[in-house]
N, C-alpha and C positions, 0 to 999 in steps of 0.2 A: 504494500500500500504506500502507495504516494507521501514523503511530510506534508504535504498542505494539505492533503485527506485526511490524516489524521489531527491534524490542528482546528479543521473544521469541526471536526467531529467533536473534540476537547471543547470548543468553542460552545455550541449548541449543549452541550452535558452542562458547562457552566453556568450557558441562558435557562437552562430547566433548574437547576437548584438553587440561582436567585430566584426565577420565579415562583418557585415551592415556597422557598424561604418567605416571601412576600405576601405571604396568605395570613401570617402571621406575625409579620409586622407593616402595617398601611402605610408607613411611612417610605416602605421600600416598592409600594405599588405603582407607583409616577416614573420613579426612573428605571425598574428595570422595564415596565411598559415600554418608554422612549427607546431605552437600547436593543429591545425584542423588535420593535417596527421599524428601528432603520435597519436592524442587521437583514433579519428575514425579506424586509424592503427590498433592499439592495440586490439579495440573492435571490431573489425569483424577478430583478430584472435581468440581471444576468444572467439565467436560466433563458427569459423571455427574449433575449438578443441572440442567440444561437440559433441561427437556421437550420442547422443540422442536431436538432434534440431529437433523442428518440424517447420509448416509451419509460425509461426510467427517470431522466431529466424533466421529464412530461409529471410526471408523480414529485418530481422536487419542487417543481416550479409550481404546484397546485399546494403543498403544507408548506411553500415559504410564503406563498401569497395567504393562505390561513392563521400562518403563525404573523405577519403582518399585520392583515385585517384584525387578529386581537388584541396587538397591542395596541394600535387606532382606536380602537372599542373603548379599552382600557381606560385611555390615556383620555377618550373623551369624556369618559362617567367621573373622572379622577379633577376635572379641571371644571369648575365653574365657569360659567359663559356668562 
């Protein structure tokens, strides 16, 4: 496996246990929010700029835009307007 494969990977393990962690402290709900929607952001547009995705890239790019859209969700319950 690739290092940058597994750095991702270390990456996303890390984004799940702030955000576990965050269920039980509110105060950590906002930022790890922000940093789940730009990271997963990011990587399902870069998924999304690949012309040549096939059917598993096609599944990455469908749970980074998921795990995006919730911290969006997150981050807009979390923020007065």
């Amino acid at each position: 496996m690739p290092p940058i494969v597994q750095e991702l990977g270390v990456a996303n393990l890390a984004m799940g246990v702030a955000g576990t962690a965050s269920l039980s402290r509110p105060g950590f709900v906002l930022p790890v929010a922000t940093a789940g929607a730009i990271f997963y952001g990011i990587a399902a547009i870069r998924h999304g700029l690949d012309r040549e995705r096939n059917a598993k890239q096609n599944l990455a790019m469908t749970s980074d835009l998921l795990g995006a859209g919730t911290g969006r969700l997150c981050w807009l319950v979390c923020v007065p307007q």
